[in-house]
N, C-alpha and C positions, 0 to 999 in steps of 0.2 A: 504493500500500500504506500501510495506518497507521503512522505514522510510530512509531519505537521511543524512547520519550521519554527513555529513559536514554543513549541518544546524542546525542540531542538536549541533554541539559544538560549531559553530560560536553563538547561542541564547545564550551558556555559557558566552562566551567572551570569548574563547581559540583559539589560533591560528590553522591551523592543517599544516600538513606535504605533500608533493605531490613526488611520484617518475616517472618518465620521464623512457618512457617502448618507446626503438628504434630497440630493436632487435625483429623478426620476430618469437616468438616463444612463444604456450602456454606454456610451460613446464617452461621455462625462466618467464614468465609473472605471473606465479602463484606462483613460489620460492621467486618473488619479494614480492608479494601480500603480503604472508606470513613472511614478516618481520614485519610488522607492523606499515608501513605506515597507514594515515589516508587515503589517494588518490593514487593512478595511472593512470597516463596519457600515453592511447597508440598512438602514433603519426602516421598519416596519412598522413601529408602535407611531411616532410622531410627523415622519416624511408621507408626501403622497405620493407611495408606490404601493403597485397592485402587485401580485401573485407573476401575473406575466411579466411582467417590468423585473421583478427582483430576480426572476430566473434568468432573464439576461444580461441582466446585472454582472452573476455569477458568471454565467459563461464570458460577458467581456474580462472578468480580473481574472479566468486563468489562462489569460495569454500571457500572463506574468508570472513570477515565483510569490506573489503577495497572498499572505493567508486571508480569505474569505470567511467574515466573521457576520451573522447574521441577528440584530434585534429583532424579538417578533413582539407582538402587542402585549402580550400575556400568557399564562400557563394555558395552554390550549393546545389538547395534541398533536391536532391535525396540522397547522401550522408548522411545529415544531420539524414533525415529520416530516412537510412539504422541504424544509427550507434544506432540511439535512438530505435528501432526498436527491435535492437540487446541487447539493455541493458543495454547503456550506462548512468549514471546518470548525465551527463553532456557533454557540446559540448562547447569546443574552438573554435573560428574560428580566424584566424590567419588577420593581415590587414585589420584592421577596419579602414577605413579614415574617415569616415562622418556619420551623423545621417540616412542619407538615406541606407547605404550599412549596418549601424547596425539594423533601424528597419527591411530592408529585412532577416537579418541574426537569428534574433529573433523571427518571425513571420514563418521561418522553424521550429524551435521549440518549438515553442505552436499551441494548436490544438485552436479549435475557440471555444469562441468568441475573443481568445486574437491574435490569428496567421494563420496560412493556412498549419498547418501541416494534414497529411491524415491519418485517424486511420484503422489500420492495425496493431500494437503493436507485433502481432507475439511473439518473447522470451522475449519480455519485461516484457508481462503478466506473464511467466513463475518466474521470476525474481524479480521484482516489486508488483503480486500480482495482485488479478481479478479485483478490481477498479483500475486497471492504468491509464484507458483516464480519468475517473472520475478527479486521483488526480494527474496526471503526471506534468500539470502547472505549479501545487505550490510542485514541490520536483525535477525537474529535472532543473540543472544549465545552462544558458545564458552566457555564457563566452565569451569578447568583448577580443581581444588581442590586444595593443594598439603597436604599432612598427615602425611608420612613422611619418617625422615632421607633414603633414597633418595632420594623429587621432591625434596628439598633442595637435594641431593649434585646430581640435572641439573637445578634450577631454571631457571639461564642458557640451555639448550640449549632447555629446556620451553618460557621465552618464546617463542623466536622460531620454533615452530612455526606455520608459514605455515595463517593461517584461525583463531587464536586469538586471543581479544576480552579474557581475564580471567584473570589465578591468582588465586583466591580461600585464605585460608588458615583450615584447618581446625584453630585450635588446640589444643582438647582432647587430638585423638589427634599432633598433631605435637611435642606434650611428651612424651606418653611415648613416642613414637618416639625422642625423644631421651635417654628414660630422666630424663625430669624428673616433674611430677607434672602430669595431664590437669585443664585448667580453662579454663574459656573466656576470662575476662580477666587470661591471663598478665602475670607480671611477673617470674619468674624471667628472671634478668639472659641463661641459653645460651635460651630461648626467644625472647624480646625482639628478642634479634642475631638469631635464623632467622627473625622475622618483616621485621625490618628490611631482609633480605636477598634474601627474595621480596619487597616492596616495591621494591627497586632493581633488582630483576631485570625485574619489570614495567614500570617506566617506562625503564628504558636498552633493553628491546624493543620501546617504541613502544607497547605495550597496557598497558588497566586494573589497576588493585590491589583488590580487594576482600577483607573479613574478618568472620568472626563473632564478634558479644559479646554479651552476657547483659546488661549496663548500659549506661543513654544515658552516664553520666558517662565512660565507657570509651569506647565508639563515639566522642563528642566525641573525647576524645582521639586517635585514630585517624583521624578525617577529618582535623584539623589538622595528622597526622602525613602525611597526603596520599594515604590512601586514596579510592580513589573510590568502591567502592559499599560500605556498615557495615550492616549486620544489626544494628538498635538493639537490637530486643526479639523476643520469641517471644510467640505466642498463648499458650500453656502458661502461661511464666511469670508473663505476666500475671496468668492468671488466678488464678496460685498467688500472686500480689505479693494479688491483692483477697481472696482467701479469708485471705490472713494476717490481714483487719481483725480475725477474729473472736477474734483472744486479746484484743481490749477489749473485751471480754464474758467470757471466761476467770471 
């Protein structure tokens, strides 16, 4: 099976990179690819894209070596399945409050004996290679989003949900869960400690930390802080950073 190269550099000890894919578009989604991120996350829960859209999505990022990592709305099997399906090497799921709503979220993406996903792989195999159900367990990523005081409140318990790869933290909505204000590169001092605390929760369970941010200057700081997978930048933003050149012309 293709090997899943964000395990492969995390066994280095190297952080890696994640770009945040909102707009609806392979063309788009493949120019990103091709910069050379480690990751790409195409978003399902917040961007508008449909089913058909994210599957070509997927097929433009494997014309690169860039790992395809897919948000979907929610614990929802069918979804999960489609996207893993489709070739995704990993699945976010967004609002994880408890050990219950993570094992169910994890047990969509592993086949048994570890889960209740349904083999059917379809472009996975195309993608992934002819032992995929064989090896898909142990290569395809479990991604916990952690964004509410509740997953907060069972952070420690959420780690060590047996078949989980990742708490990812979704800052924006994990502020104002805490009644602070929603922003992606917090610095309010009670936001801060809740990130620092799913950070320690992740690595004292033996799995990954990953986070969202809006700037490299942030994401930097956040690998060094010992995150391992940073959502540098988003397509969007980008593209709203280059559209800003035009007020020198204003």
């Amino acid at each position: 099976m293709r090997p899943n190269r964000l395990r492969e550099k995390w066994k280095q000890g190297k952080r890696a990179t994640n770009c945040w894919l909102s707009i609806p578009s392979a063309f788009s989604a493949e120019t990103m690819a091709h910069q050379g991120w480690d990751s790409v996350t195409i978003d399902l829960q917040h961007a508008p894209t449909d089913d058909a859209m994210a599957y070509a999505m997927l097929v433009a990022v494997s014309t690169t070596d860039t790992v395809p990592l897919v948000r979907v709305p929610g614990i929802e099997p069918g979804i999960i399945t489609r996207v893993l399906d489709w070739g995704a090497y990993g699945v976010i799921c967004p609002t994880i409050n408890n050990v219950e709503e993570c094992r169910n979220f994890v047990g969509a993406v592993r086949y048994a004996p570890l889960g209740y996903r349904s083999v059917g792989p379809g472009r996975a195999v195309l993608y992934g290679g002819r032992d995929y159900v064989a090896k898909a367990n142990e290569t395809v990523l479990a991604i916990a989003q952690i964004e509410t005081k509740q997953g907060l409140e069972n952070v420690d318990a959420i780690a060590r949900t047996p078949g989980l790869d990742m708490l990812f933290v979704g800052p924006n909505d994990l502020g104002l869960s805490l009644g602070r204000t929603a922003m992606p590169d917090q610095t309010d001092p009670v936001v801060v400690e809740a990130i620092n605390a799913v950070l320690k929760a992740a690595h004292a369970a033996g799995i990954y930390a990953g986070i969202w941010c809006a700037s490299a200057d942030y994401g930097l700081e956040m690998m060094r802080k010992g995150f391992d997978l940073t959502t540098v930048v988003s397509d969007r933003g980008l593209l709203g950073t280059g559209a800003a050149l035009r007020q020198k012309f204003a």
